[in-house]
N, C-alpha and C positions, 0 to 999 in steps of 0.2 A: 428165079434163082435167089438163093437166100445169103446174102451178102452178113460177115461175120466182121465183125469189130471189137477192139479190145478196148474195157472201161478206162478213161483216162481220168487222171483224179487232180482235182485245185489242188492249194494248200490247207485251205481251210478241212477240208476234206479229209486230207492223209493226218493231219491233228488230231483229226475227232477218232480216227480208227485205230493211235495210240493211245486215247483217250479210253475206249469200248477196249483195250487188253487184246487188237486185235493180234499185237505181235508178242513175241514170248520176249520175255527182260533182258536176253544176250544175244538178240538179234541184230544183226547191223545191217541195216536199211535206211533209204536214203532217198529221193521224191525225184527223178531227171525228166522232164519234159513229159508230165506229168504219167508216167509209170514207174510204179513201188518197185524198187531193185535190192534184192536180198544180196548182201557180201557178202564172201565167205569169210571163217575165223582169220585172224590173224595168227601168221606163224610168230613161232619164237625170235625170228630174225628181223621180221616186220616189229617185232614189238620194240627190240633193242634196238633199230635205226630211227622207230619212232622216239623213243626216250631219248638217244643221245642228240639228236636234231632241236628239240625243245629246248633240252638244258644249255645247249649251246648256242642256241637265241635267245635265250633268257638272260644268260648270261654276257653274251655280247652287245644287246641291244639294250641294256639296263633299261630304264625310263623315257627311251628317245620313242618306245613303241609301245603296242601290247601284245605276245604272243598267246596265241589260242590252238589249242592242243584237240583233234576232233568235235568240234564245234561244228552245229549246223549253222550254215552261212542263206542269207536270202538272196536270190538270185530274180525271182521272176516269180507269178503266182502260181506254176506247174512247177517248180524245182527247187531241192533244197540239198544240196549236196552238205555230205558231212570231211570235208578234207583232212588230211593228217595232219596238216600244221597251215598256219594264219598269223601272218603279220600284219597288224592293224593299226592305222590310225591310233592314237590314244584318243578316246571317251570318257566321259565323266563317272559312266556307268560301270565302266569296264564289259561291255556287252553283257551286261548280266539280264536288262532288260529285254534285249533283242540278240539276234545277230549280227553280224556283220556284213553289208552290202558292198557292192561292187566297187562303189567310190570311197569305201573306206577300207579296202585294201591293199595293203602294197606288196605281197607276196603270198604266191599258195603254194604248199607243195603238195601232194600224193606222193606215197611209199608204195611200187610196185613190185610185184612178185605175180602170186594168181593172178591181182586183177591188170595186170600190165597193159594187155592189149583194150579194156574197158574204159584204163586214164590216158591211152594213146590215142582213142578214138571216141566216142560219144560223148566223155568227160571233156575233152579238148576241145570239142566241137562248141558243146556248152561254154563254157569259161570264156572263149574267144567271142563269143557272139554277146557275153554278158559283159567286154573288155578289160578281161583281165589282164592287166599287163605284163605283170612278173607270174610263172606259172612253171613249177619244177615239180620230175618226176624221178624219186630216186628210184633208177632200175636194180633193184634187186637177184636180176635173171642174167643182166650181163656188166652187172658191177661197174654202172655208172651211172652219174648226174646227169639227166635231161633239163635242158632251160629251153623253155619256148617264151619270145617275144613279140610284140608288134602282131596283132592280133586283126584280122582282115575278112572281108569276104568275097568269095571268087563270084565268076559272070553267073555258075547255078545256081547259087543262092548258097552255098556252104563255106561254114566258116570254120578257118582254123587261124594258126600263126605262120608267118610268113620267115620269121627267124627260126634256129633250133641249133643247139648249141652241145658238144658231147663235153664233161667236164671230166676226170678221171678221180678215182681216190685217193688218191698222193698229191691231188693239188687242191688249189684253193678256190674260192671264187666269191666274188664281189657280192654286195645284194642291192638293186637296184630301188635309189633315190638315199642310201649309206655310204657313198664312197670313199668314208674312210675306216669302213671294215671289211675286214674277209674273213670269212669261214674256214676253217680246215677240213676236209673233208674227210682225213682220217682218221680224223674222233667221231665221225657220226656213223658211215658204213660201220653196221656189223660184225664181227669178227665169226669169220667160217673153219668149219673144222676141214683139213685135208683129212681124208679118212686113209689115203696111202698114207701118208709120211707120218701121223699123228699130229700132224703139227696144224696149226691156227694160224689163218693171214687174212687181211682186211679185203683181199680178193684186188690188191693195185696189181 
């Protein structure tokens, strides 16, 4: 019986196959426990919750941080996850050299829509086991802030977070190891079109 396996690739590895043109220049791909995972485009909506997220850590965290706007992050020598947003430690470098690793993270988020149930589950899995400690997922599909804290692993050996937290868009929330800031969350969610009424709401 001919037992069938799927190539699992380092990092050095998945480098060099950007390196050889193995993928086309508007691909978004990204290295999880060592297999190549192709994302799909970004919607229009995903883009606008990504931009106003940035500017609104940019602009709140002035110089106390550094935020990083999909950047691939080092994780382990099989993963390299590219997240939608990254608050970092400040470097001399500005990670221009590298990435950012796990202990020089103080917040990740992922922006869900398609890939929802991907950063709820195998991305989580990851990030918890690599101890991320602050780990937000803005739901796109049911117009809310996901916080996942306190990162664990159970008697199987799987790991997730033990905290999880629903936040709404009409409120605010803290960002952890900043307590004297808060975000609004109604300037980041997207603005959606009702297609009955013509009318536009942030989906609170």
């Amino acid at each position: 019986m001919t037992v069938v396996t799927a190539k699992r690739f380092i990092l050095a590895e998945y480098h060099r196959l950007g390196e050889l043109g193995f993928f086309e220049p508007h691909d978004r791909v990204e290295l999880i426990r060592g297999e190549i995972v192709l994302l799909p485009k970004t919607t229009p909506l995903h883009s606008d919750c990504n931009a106003n997220l940035l500017d609104s850590l940019v602009r709140l965290l002035g110089e106390r941080a550094i935020v990083l706007g999909q950047k691939p992050i080092i994780l382990r020598d099989d993963s390299e996850p590219q997240p939608d947003a990254v608050v970092a430690r400040n470097r001399a470098d500005n990670y221009l050299c590298s990435g950012p690793e796990p202990a020089d993270i103080l917040l990740l988020v992922e922006i869900a829509d398609a890939t929802l149930s991907y950063d709820r589950g195998k991305k989580i899995s990851v990030y918890a086991e690599d101890g991320i400690l602050d780990y937000w997922i803005f739901n796109l599909v049911d117009n809310c802030l996901e916080i996942y804290n306190d990162p664990y692993q159970d008697s199987r050996g799987r790991f997730g977070y033990r905290l999880k937290r629903i936040v709404l868009p009409n409120e605010t929330v803290g960002i952890l190891g900043f307590p004297e800031f808060s975000l609004d969350l109604s300037s980041i969610f997207p603005v959606q079109a009702d297609v009955r009424s013509g009318e536009c709401s942030t989906g609170a």
